[in-house]
N, C-alpha and C positions, 0 to 999 in steps of 0.2 A: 504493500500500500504506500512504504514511503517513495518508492522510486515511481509510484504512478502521479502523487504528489506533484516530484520533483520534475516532472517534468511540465505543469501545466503552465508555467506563464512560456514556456516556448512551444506548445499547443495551442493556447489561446492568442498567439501573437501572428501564427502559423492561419487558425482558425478565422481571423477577420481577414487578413489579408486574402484569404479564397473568396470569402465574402464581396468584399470590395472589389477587387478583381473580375468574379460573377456579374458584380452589378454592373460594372463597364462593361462588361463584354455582351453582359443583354439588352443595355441601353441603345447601345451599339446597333444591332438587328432591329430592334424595338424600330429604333427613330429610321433605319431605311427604307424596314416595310412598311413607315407611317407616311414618310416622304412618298412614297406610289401610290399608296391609298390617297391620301388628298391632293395628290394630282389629278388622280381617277376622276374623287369625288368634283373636285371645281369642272373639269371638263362635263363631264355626267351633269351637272347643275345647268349650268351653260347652256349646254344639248337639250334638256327641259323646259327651258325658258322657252326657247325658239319652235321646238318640233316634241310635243310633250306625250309619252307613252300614253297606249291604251290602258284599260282594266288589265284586259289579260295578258300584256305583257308587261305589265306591275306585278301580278302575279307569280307572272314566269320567275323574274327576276327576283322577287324573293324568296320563291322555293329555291331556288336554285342556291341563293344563297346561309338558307340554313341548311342548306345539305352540305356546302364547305363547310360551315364551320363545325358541324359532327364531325365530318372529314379529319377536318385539324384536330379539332379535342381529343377524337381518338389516337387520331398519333400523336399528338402531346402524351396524352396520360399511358399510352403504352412506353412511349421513351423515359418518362420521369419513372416507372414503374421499374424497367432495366436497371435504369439508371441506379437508383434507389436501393435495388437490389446489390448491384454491385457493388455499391458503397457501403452497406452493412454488413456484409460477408468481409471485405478487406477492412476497414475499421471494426470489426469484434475482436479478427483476427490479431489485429497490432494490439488491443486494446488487452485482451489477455495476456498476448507478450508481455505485456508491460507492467500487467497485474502480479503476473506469475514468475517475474524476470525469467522468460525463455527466450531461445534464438529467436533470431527472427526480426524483422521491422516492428518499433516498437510506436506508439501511439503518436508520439511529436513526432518521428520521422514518415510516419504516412502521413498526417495533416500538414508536413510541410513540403512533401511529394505533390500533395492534392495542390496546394498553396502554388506551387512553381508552374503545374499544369496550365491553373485557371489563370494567371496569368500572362504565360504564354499566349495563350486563346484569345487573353483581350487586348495583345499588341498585335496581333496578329493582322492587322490594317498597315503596319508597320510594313511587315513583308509581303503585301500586296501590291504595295505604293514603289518597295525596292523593287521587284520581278519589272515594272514598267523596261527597263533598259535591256531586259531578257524577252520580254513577252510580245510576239507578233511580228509583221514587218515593219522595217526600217527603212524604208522605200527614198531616206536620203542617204544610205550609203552606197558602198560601192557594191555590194550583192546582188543592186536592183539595177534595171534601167528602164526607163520608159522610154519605149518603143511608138507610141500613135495615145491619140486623143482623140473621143470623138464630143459633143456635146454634154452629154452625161458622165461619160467613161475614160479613164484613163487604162493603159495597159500597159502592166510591166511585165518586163522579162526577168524570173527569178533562175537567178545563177547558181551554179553548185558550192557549196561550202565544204565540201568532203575534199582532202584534196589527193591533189592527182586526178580527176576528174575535170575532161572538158565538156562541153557541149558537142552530141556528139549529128552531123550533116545527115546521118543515114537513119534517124529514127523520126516519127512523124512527131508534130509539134502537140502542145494539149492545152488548151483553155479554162483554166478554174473559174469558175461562178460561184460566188459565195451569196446564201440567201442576202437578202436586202433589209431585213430589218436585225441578225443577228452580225453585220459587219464583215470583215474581211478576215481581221486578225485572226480567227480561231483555225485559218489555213494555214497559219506558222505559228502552232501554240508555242515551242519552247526551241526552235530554230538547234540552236546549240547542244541544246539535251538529245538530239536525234527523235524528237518528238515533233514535228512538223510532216506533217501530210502536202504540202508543195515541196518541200524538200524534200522529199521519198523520191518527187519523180525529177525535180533537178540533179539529183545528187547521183539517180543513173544513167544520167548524160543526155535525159530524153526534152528536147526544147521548148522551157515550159513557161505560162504565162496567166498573169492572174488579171481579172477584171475588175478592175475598183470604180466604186460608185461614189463621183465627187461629192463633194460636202452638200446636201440637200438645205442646209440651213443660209445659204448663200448662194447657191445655184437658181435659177429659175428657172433652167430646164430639167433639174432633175426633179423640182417640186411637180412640175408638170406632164411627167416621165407616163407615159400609156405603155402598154404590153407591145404594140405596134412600133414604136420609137426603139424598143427594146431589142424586138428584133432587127429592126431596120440596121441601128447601132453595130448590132451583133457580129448582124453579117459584114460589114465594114472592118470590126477584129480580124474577123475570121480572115478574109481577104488578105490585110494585113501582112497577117502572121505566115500567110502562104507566099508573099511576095518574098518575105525575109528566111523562107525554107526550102527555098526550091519548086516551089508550085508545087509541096506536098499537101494534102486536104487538112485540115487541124481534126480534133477530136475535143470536143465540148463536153467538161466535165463538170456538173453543177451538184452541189450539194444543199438537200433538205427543197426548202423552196425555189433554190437554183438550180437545182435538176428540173423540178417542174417548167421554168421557164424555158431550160435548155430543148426540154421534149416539143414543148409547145411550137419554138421555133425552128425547130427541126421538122415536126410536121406539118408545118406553113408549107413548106414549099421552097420556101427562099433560099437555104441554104445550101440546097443540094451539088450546088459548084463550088463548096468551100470547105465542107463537114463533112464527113463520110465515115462518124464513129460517135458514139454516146458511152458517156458514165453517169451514173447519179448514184448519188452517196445519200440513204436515209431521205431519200425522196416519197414526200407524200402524196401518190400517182392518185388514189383517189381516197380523200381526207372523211368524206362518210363514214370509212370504215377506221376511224380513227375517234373512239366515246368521247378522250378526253374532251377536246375541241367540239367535234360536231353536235355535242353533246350540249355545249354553252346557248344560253339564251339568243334569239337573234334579236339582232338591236340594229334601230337606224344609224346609217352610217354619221350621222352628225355626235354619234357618241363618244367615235375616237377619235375625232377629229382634232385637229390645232391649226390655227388662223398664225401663218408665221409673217413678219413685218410689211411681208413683200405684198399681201391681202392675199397669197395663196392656200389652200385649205391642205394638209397632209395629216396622216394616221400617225398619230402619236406612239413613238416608240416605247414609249416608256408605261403605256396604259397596255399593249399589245404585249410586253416583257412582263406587266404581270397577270394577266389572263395567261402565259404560259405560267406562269407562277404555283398559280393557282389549281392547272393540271393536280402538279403534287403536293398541295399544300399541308399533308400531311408529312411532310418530310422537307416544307418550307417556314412553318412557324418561326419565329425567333428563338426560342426556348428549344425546341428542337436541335436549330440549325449549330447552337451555341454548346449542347450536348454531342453533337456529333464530330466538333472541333474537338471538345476534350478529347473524345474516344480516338479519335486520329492523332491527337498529340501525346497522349498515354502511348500508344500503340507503337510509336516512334522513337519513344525516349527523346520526346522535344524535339525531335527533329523531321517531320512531315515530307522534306524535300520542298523543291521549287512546282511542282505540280499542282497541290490545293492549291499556293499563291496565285499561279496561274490563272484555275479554274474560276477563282474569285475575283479576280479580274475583270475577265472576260465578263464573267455575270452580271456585273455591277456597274462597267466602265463605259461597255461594248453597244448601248443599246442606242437607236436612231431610230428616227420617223420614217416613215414610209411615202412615196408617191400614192394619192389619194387611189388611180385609177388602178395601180400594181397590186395595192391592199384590196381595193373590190375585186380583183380576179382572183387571189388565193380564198379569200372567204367564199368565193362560187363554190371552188374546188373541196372546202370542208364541209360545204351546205347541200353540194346537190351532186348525183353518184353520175359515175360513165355509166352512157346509155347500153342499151344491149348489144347492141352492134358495133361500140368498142367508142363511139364516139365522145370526148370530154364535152365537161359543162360551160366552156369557157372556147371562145372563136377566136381566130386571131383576119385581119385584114375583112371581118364579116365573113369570115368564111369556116365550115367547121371542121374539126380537128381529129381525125381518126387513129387509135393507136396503129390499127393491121396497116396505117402508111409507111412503116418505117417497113415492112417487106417488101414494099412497092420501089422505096428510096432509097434497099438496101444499103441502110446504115445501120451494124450491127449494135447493142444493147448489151453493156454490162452493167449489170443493178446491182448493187450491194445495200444491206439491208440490217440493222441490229436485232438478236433473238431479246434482249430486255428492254427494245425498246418502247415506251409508253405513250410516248410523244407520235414519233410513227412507229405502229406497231406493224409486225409481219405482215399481217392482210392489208393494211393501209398501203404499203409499199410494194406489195405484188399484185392488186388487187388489177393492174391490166393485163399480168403474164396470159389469162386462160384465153383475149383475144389474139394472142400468136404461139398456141399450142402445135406444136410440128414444127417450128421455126428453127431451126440451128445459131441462129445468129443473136438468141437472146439467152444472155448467161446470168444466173439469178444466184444471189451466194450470198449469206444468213453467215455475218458475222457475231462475234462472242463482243458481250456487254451493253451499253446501254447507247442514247443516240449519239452522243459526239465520241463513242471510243473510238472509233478510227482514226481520229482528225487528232484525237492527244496519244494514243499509244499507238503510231500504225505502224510497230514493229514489233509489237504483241506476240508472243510465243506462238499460240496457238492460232495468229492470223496473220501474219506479214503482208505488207500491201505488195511488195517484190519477189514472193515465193507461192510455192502451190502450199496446199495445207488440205485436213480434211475439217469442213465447216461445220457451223454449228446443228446439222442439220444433218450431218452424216456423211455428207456429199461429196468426194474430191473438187476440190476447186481449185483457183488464183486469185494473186490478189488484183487491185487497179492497174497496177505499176508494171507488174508482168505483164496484164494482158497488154497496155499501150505497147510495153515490148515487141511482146509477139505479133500484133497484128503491124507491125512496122516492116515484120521480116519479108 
């Protein structure tokens, strides 16, 4: 008893300091999901003034939303619950040690273990803020170059960082499309770490180039950016990059909502003298079959909207970043998200790596508004399914959109797809394979983990984006990087 004493005022000095720590580090989450909520809310208010919901989608809208916050609660009270647990099992544990003087961690050095954790956890904005110099591209050094501009779009040419590696004449060139409202950066999460997905196919010599969508908040043509201008744009890249490869065709790689686009303008029509290959990375081909989303209230588009200086109207990225939020919001709570850092920083021994930093970055840093007309063409695509005879819900040039045209434009299809993804789930992102069943030319492959593990590990054991592997699903497969390989041969 005397040494369980003697150790209290360095237990209870241990003991606040978790305390204190805990509270910044919840205030912390608290105050950034309040910052989106009353963005939401002012916009949402706004929106009511002008164009004021019916009864029944007042209704809608709040069933909808007591069903999040059960959502939440339960996973709140199942995480404090672990939680909880875990912390009574290892403080009894110490706490007898130290009643009992036996081996072992004793009561003040696990509360001041917990102490060193929880703070950790609440500098942890610290090493969010440092990752900046690590995280994404750097499109003013010498790694990048920009190659063409067209009105919207800038195009760079990402170079190899491996070295001994050039760029190499004999393999066809590839165009990255990064969705439009999740940004650019998460195509070169950690460049350096060998965790970059444009570096996967720089770095094997294959001549690669990404599509950046200039600053929307100063642009006035990108505020005003239609699916038509997009493609138009597109094909002008594509063009491009064929002059500066030989008159090789490029191959159009979009990921999530940048696949969608890529499909789209692919089966316009227009590309067909410049494209002659597709990828899409966790592409939501048709978003129906995706609950999280299609699942949400519909609401007039005056809801997401924002009036930017210029009197142009664009879909607020930051109201659209938490409707994805809100997906998991059982695994977004504050409380949550702030137990889940401990558990990663335990797990570590304080040392997480440069990867959560990253992740939280990206989450937090990475979000933009959208072009009004670009946001009402993906919201079709989660509202309303492909027809039965393969054709999408969305037209491009007035004219409609057929999957079975890409046999016709024989441009072959490599899909890739996450087995835990929630966001796009397996049928979401297959959901067009069944109209080009016989097809040889459409390669379907169910990668391991959830929607951006490609893009942050795509050198994953069990998936390399440069190697064959057998997929989550059984199947022999390849990854992106191979196939642009091989079909170069």
């Amino acid at each position: 008893m005397y040494a369980l004493l003697r150790e209290m005022p360095d237990f209870t000095t241990s003991w606040w300091r978790y305390m204190l720590a805990m509270m910044r580090a919840s205030n912390r989450e608290i105050s950034e999901m309040n910052d989106n909520l009353f963005i939401a809310a002012h916009i949402a208010m706004n929106a009511a003034r002008d164009n004021p919901l019916s009864m029944l989608e007042t209704f809608e809208i709040l069933e909808h939303n007591v069903g999040m916050m059960r959502k939440g609660l339960a996973g709140m009270q199942g995480k404090m619950a672990d939680y909880a647990f875990d912390q009574v099992e290892e403080g009894t544990r110490a706490f007898m040690n130290s009643l009992l003087s036996s081996e072992g961690e004793k009561l003040s050095g696990y509360m001041r273990r917990e102490a060193e954790i929880m703070e950790a956890v609440s500098n942890f904005n610290e090493q969010i803020e440092a990752i900046a110099d690590e995280f994404g591209f750097h499109f003013n050094t010498p790694n990048y170059k920009l190659v063409h501009e067209t009105d919207a779009f800038q195009l760079y040419q990402v170079l190899p960082l491996k070295k001994g590696v050039e760029v190499r004449s004999d393999l066809k060139p590839v165009i990255l499309v990064p969705p439009y409202m999740l940004g650019v950066h998460i195509l070169s999460f950690l460049p350096y770490e060998n965790k970059s997905y444009s570096h996967s196919f720089a770095n094997e010599g294959i001549p690669t180039y990404v599509r950046v969508v200039k600053d929307i908040m100063t642009n006035d043509k990108v505020q005003k950016m239609t699916p038509e201008q997009d493609c138009e744009q597109t094909r002008e890249l594509c063009a491009k990059v064929m002059e500066l490869n030989g008159g090789k065709k490029v191959t159009l790689n979009g990921t999530c909502q940048g696949g969608y686009i890529c499909l789209m303008n692919i089966l316009s029509g227009k590309l067909s003298d410049v494209c002659d290959a597709l990828i899409t990375n966790v592409t939501p081909v048709d978003g129906t079959y995706s609950d999280a989303i299609s699942g949400m209230p519909t609401m007039h588009h005056d809801f997401i909207t924002t009036t930017l200086p210029s009197g142009n109207k664009v879909a607020n990225g930051y109201l659209l970043s938490l409707g994805m939020r809100f997906v998991a919001i059982d695994r977004e709570t504050p409380l949550v998200k702030v137990l889940d850092q401990v558990s990663l920083h335990r797990a570590t021994d304080l040392n997480p790596g440069k990867t959560p930093a990253a992740l939280f970055r990206w989450l937090l840093k990475e979000r933009v508004h959208l072009p009004l007309a670009i946001a009402n063409m993906s919201s079709h695509t989660f509202q309303d399914p492909i027809a039965d005879d393969g054709t999408l819900p969305v037209k491009l040039f007035d004219k409609p959109l057929n999957i079975k045209s890409l046999v016709d434009l024989n441009v072959p299809w490599y899909q890739n797809y996450a087995i835990k993804d929630d966001l796009v789930t397996p049928p979401c992102a297959t959901a067009g394979n069944k109209y080009l069943e016989g097809w040889d030319k459409l390669e379907s492959v169910a990668f391991f983990g959830g929607h951006v593990a490609i893009l942050t590990s795509p050198f994953g054991k069990k998936s390399p984006v440069n190697g064959t592997f057998t997929d989550a699903n059984g199947k022999a497969a390849r990854g992106p990087v191979k196939f642009q390989v091989d079909i170069s041969a």
